[in-house]
Each structure stands twice: as C-alpha cells, then as structure tokens.
TIBA-253169 format. One line per 4 residues: number of its first residue (from 1); their letters; for each residue z, y, x of C-alpha. Coordinates in Angstrom, 2 decimals, padded with zeros to 5 digits, m for minus. Layout:
// TIBA-253169
NUM	a	Z/Y/X | ... $
//
This chain:
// TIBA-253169
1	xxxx	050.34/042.26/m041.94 | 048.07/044.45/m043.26 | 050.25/046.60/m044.86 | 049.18/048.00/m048.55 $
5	xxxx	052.43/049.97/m049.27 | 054.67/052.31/m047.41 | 057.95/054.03/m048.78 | 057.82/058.06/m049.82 $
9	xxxx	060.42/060.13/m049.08 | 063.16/059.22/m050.78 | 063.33/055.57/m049.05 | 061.70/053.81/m052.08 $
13	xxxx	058.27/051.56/m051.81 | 055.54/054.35/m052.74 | 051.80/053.67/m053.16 | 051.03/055.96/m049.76 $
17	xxxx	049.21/054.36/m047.36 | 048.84/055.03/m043.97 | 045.55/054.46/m042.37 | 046.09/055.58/m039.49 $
21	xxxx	048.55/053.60/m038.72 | 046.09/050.82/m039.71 | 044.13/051.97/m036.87 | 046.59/052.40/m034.67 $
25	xxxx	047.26/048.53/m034.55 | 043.76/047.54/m033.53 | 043.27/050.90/m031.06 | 046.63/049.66/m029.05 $
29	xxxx	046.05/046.51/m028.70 | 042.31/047.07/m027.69 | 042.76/049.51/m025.36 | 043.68/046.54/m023.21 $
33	xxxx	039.89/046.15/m022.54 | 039.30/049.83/m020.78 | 042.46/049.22/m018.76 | 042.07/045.49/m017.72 $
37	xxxx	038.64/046.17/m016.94 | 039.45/049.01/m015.05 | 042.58/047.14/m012.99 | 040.54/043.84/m012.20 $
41	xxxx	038.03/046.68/m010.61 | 040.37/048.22/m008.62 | 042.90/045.84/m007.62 | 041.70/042.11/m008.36 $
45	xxxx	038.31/042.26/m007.08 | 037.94/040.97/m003.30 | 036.04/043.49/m002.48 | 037.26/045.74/m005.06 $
49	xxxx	034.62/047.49/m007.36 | 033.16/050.34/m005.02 | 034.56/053.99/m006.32 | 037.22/052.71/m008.98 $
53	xxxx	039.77/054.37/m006.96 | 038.41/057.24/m005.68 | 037.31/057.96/m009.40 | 040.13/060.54/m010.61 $
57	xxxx	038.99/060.18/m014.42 | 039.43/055.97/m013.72 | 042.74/056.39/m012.36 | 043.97/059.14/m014.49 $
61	xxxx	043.07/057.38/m017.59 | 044.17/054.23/m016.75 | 047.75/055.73/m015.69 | 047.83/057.64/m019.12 $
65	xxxx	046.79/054.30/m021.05 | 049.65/052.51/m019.11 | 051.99/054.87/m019.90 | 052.46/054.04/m023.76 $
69	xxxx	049.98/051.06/m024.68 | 052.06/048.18/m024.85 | 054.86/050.51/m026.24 | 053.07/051.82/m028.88 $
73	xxxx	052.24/048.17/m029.67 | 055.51/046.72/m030.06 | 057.07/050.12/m031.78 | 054.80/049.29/m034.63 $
77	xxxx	054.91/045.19/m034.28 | 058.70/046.22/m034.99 | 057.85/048.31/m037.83 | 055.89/045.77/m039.41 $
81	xxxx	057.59/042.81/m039.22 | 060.83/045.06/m040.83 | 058.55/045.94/m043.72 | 057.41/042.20/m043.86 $
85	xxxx	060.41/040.83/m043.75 | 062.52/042.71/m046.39 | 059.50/041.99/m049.01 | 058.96/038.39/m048.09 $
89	xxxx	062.16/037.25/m047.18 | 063.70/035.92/m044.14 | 062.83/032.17/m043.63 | 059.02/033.10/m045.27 $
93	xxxx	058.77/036.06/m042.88 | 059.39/033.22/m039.78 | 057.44/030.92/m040.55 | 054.65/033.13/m040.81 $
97	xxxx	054.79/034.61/m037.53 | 055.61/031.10/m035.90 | 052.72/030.32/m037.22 | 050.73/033.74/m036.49 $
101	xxxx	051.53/033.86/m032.89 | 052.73/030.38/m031.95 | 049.69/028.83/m032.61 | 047.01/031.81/m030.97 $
105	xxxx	049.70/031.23/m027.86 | 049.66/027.92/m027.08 | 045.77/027.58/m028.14 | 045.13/030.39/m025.64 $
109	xxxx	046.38/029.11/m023.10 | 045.70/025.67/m022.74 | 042.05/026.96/m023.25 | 041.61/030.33/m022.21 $
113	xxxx	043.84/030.02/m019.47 | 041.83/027.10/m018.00 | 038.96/029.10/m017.85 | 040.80/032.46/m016.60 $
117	xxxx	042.38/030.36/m014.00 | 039.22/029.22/m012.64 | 037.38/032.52/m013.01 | 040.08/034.00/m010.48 $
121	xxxx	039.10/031.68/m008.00 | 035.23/031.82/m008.04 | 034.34/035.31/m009.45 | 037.46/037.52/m008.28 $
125	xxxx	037.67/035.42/m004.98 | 041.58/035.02/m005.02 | 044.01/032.57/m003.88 | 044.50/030.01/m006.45 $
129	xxxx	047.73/030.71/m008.25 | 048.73/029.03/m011.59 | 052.18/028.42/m013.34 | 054.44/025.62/m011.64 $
133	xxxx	051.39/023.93/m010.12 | 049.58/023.96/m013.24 | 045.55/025.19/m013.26 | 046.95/028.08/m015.59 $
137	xxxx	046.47/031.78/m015.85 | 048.93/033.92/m018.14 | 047.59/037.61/m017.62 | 047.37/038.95/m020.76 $
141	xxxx	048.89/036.28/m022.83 | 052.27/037.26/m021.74 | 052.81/039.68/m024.99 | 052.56/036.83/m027.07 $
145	xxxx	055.30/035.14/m025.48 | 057.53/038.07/m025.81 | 056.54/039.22/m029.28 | 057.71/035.54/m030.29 $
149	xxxx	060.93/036.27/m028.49 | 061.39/039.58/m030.58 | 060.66/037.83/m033.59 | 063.46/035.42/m032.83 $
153	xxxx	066.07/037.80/m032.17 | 065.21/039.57/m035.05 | 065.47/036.31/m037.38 | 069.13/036.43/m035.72 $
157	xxxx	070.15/039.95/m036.89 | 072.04/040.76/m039.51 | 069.47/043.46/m040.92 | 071.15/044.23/m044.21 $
161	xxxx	074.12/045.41/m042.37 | 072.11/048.35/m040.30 | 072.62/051.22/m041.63 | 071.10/052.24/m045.14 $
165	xxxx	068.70/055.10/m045.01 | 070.59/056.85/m047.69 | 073.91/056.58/m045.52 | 075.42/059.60/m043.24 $
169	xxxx	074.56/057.13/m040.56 | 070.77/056.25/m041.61 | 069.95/059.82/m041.98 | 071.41/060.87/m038.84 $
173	xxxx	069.35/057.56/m036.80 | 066.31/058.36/m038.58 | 066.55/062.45/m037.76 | 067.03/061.18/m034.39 $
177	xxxx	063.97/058.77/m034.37 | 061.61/062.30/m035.39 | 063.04/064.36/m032.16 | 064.93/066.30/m034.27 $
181	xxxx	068.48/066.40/m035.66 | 071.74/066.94/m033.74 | 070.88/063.12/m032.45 | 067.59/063.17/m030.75 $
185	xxxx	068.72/064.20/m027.06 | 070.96/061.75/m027.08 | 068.94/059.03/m028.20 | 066.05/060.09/m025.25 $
189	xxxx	069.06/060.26/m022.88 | 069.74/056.51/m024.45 | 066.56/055.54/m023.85 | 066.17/057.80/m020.25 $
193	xxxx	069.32/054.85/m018.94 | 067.56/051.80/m020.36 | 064.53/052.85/m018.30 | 066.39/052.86/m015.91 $
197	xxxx	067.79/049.60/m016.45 | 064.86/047.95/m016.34 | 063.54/050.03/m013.45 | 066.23/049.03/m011.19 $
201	xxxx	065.90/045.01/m012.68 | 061.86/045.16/m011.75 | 062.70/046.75/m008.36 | 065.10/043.94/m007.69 $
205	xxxx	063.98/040.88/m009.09 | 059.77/041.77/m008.66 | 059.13/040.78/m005.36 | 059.49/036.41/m006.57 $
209	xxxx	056.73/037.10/m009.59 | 058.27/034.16/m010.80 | 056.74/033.35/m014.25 | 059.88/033.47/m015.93 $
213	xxxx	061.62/036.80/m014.46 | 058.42/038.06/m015.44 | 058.34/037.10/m019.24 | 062.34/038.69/m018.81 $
217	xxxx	061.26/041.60/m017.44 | 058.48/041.94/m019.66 | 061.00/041.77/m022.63 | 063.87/043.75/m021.56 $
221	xxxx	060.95/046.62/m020.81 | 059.77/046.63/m024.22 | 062.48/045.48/m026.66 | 063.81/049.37/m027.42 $
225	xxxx	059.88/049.85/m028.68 | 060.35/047.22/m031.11 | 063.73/048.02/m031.97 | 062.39/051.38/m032.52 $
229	xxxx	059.92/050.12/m034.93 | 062.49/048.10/m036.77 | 064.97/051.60/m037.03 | 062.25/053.38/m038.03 $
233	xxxx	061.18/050.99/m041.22 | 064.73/050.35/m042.20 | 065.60/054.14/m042.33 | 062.67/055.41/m044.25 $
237	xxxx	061.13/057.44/m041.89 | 057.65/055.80/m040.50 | 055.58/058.43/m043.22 | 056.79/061.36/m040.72 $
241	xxxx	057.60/059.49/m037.58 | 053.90/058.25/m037.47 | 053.03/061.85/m038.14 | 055.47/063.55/m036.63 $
245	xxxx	054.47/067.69/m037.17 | 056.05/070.20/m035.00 | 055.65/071.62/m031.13 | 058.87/069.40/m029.59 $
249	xxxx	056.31/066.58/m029.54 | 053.72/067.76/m027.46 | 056.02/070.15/m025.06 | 057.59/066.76/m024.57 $
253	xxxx	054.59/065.25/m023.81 | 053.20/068.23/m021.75 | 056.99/068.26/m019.54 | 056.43/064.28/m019.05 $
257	xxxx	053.16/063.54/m018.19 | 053.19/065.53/m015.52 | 055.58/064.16/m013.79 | 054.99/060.46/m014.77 $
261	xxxx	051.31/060.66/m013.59 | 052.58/062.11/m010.03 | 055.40/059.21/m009.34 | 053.32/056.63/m010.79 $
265	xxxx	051.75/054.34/m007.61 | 048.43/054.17/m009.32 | 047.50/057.61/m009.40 | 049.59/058.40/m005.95 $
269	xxxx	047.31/057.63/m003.69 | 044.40/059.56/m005.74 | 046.80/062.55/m004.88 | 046.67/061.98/m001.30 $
273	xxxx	050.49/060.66/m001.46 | 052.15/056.95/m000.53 | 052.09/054.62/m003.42 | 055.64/053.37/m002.42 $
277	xxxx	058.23/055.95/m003.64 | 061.16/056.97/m001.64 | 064.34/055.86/m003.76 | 065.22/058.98/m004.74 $
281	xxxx	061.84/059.78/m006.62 | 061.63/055.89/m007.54 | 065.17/056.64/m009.68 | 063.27/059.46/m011.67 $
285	xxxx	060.01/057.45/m012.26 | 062.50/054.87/m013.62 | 064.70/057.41/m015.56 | 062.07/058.94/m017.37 $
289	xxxx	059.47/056.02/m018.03 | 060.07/054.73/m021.52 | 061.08/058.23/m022.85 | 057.65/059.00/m021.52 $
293	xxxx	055.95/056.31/m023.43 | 057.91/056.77/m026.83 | 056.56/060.43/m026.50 | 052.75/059.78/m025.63 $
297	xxxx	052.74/056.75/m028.18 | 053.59/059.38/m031.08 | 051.53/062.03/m029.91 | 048.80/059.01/m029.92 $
301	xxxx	049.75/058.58/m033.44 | 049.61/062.16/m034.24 | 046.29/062.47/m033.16 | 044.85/059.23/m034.73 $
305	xxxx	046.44/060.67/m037.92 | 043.77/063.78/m037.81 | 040.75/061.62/m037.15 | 041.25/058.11/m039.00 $
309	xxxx	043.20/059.74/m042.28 | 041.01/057.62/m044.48 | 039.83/053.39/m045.52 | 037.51/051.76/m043.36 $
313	xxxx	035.79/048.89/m043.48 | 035.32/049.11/m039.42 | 039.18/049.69/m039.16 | 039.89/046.51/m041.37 $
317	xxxx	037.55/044.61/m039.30 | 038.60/045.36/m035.97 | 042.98/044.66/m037.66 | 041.80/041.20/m038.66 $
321	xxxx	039.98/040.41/m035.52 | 041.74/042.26/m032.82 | 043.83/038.87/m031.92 | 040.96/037.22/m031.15 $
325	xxxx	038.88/040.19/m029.10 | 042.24/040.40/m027.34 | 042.70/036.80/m026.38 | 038.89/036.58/m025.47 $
329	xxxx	038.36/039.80/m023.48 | 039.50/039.06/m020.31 | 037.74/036.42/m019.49 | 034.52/038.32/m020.58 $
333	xxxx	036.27/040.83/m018.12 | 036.58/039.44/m015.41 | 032.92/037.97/m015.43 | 031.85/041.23/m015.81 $
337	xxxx	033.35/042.73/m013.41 | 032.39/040.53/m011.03 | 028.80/041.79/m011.74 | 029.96/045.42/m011.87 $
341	xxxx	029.59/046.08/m008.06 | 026.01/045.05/m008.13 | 024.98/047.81/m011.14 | 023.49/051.41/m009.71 $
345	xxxx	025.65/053.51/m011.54 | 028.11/055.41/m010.76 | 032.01/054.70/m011.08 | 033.02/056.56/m014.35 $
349	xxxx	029.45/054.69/m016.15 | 030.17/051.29/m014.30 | 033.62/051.24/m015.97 | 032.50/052.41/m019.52 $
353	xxxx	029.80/050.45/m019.68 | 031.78/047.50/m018.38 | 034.27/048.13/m020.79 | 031.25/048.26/m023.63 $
357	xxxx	029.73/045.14/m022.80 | 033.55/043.55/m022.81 | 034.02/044.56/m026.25 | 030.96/043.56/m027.64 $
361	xxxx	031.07/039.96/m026.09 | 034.87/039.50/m027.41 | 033.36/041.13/m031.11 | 030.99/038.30/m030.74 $
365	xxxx	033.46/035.53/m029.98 | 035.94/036.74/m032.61 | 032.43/036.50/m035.16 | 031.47/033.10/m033.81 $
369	xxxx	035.47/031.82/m034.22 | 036.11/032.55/m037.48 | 033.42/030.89/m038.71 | 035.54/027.89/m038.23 $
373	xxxx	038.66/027.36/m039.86 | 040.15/025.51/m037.25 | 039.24/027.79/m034.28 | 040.14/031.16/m036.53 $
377	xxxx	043.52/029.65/m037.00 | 043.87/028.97/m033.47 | 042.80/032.15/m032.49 | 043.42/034.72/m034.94 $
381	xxxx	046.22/033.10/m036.05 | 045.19/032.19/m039.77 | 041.47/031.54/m041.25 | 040.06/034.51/m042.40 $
385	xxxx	037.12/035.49/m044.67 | 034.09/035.96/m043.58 | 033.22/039.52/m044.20 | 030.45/041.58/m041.52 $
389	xxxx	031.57/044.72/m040.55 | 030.55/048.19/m041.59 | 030.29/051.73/m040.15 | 033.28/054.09/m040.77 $
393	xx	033.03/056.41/m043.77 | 031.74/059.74/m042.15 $
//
C-alpha cells in the first residue's frame, strides 16, 4: 500500500500526504541489511569477523537498530493495513495481503531457504540445522509468517466497534498514543507489563529454539506495535503521531536508551560487563524493552520527517522493491561476509562496505526479478512496472 491519502485533523480523508512515512517503510525494513550483516559478523561466523565486537560504533549501532526496527515495522504495517482496509473493504483487503505476503513466503522459502540453508554450512561453517529435518533456513523470513498472523487476527476483529475518533474514548486513546493526555503513562506502564510478558515467556521457553515457540514468541513480542498502528489509523492521529513535536519524546528517548543499551547482552560485554544478566536487572531489561522501542521508533520518525518531507522517485523505488531486497539480502549477506575477514580494512569500513555491497547485489536481484512477471509476483508479491530509479530531489 502505497498510500496516496491520509486524514487531516478533524478525522476525515484529506489530500496530505506523508512522505516520510513513505520512507519510513522502505528505511525499516532495510535496515535489516546493516544489522544482519553486522550479526552474521559477530556471532555466525566460525571464526567470527576479526574486530566486529571490539568495534563500539558496530555494537552500539547494531543495539540501537535492534532496539525499534522490527517495531517500527509492524507499528506502521498496522497502520496501513487499517487505512487499507476501511477503503477497500474487508474480504478485498484479505485477499490482497494473502496474496501479498503468502505468496513472497512460501516462494522464499522453498527457494531462498534452500540456498541460505546450504550457505550456513559451507560459508559460515555451522552445524547443519534446518526445520523438522528439512534442508531449510527461516532467518529472516520469520516476519512474514507473523505479519500473516496479524493480518488474520485483524480479519477477525470487529473494527467498526473500536472506538470512533470523534468519541470521549477515541480522543482520549489517541492523546494517549502522542505521549500526551491524562492517558499516556498509563498506556507506557501498559506496554512496560507486556514487555515484560514476553520477557519472562522468551526467558522460559528460549532455550528449545523450537521453530514454532519461536514464530509465538516472535508474535506475542510484536503484536502491541501493530496494534499500535491499527489505534493510531482508526483514531485519526498518524499526521501528529508520525510527527510527534514536543521535548517528552526525546527526554524519553534520552532516559531509555541509556539504560537499554547497558542491560542489553550485545553491547555488555563491549562495557567490560557479563552478557548474562542477574534476574534482577534481567526484570528491568524486560520491563522497559518495548516502551523503549515505541519511543526510538517515533523519534526515528521524527527525524525522517525533517529530512525526507518531500516525493521521490528513489523513495518510491526502494517501497516497491524493498520485499524483494529484503528476501534476497541475506543470502548476498552471508556470502559476503564470509569474504569480509579476508578485506584490509578496518572493522567500522569492513561492515559499511559489507553492508554496501549487500544492498547493491539485493537492488540488482530485485531489478533482474521484476522483469518477470512470474518471479516479481513471487517475490515482491505482485508484478510491478518497470520503472529505473532516480536520484532524490535535492
């Protein structure tokens, strides 16, 4: 959905746009490539990639992008399919997304997960692994599975019976949604005991990596972002959320970060400290997780807001393409990677330039796919036009 229209103030369909938020969709999900190459480089690399964690800019950044990537992603997947589905319709807004995601899913992985499966074996050197015995390797491809499961539960609910923007109740959740209000504590604090939630479910169930607890896990984490989205389209308030002005954003940011980054077992060990928290400091990384990613995703879409306020033909590009760079990117990552070691630079270059050489590769496959109708609708989810892209507008 690419998203021509989005209400003015007063709740009905205005003729603003916001390109930012165009932006934002393609920046989210891409950020993937940075952080995957980053984590195959420390972590999934036998040896790992010399200096990846002794870098503190690696580490740092690759906490921060942790922090609210994925829920940044599904707050506005949640957004989106609100807006889609009050214009189109119910059944019509299904089918399209069965079709959208289904398809890219199963494509993926009986394809890309081949390949992925067999690059873990003979470029990371790792023990073969797979899904139920099968030659099969999820990785990324997990959000697919759960942004299907979101889109089922919301064909399920009743959304004409949520509160009306208009109502004492819609203006009260949608005050709430912008930090401000009498409503907004309480709906962090809400959010501070789902973390938690899920915290305590991932410290209990994580040790079997079963496939499936993971896709649970997975969804339980990130279904208050996309409920969040859906709130935040039904009560008329994604113009200012997605902009959201004021100083309680970033003091929020500024009080979280800090200590998100310091309990966090990535960056621990940068610090000098154990990456296994005792439980009384694993209960506050837990508590304060998710309110830390709503925060950082807005202040992400503050900032985007300031620099990508106008159209772009680069922007547009990189929307209708960044299924396909997604899908493809790892396994251009983990080739790379593999090579990484072996280039005489140091850390903070091998990782950009790793992550460069990622993105142009996937750019390229997403160019070569849709070409073909049948290979853009299995991996970009519909065919698409065939359109080069163009710089920004200065």
């Amino acid at each position: 959905m690419t998203g021509s229209q989005f209400p003015d103030s007063q709740g009905r369909a205005g003729t603003t746009r916001l390109h930012h938020v165009d932006a934002a969709r393609a920046v989210f999900l891409l950020l993937g490539i940075p952080f995957h190459v980053g984590m195959l480089a420390v972590f999934n690399h036998t040896p790992a990639v010399p200096g990846f964690k002794q870098s503190g800019a690696i580490v740092l950044s690759l906490t921060v992008i942790h922090a609210f990537r994925m829920f940044a992603f599904f707050m506005l997947s949640g957004y989106f399919a609100a807006m889609v589905r009050e214009r189109r319709g119910r059944r019509p807004w299904l089918e399209d997304r069965l079709t959208r995601l289904g398809i890219p899913l199963f494509g993926s992985v009986f394809t890309l997960g081949v390949l992925q499966h067999f690059f873990h074996q003979q470029l990371l050197g790792e023990a073969p692994g797979g899904i139920h015995g099968l030659p099969l390797a999820f990785d990324h491809l997990w959000f697919l599975c759960v942004l299907l499961g979101f889109v089922g539960a919301f064909y399920l609910l009743p959304f004409d019976r949520l509160p009306r923007a208009d109502s004492r109740a819609g203006r009260t959740i949608g005050e709430a949604l912008c930090l401000s209000g009498k409503g907004w504590t309480a709906m962090l604090a809400l959010l501070a005991l789902w973390s938690l939630g899920q915290g305590a479910i991932e410290d209990a169930l994580l040790r079997s990596r079963a496939f499936e607890i993971d896709l649970a896990w997975q969804y339980v984490m990130h279904a208050p972002a996309f409920a969040f989205g859906v709130l935040a389209w039904r009560m008329r308030v994604g113009e200012r959320l997605f902009d959201l002005p004021g100083r309680r954003l970033p003091l929020l940011a500024l009080a979280l970060i800090g200590p998100y980054v310091l309990l966090h077992p990535l960056a621990r060990p940068m610090l000098g400290l154990a990456a296994r928290l005792p439980v009384e400091w694993n209960f506050i990384g837990n508590l304060i997780e998710l309110p830390t990613a709503l925060v950082l995703s807005l202040l992400a879409l503050r900032l985007l807001a300031r620099i990508a306020d106008r159209p772009s033909r680069l922007v547009r590009f990189l929307v209708d393409g960044a299924m396909a760079i997604y899908l493809f990117h790892m396994v251009f990552a983990m080739a790379t990677v593999a090579v990484l070691r072996h280039v005489p630079l140091v850390a903070e270059a091998q990782w950009l330039a790793g992550s460069a050489v990622v993105l142009a590769l996937s750019i390229g496959a997403f160019l070569v796919v849709r070409q073909v109708p049948l290979l853009a609708l299995v991996y970009c989810g519909k065919p698409l036009p065939v359109r080069e892209p163009a710089a920004a507008p200065a």
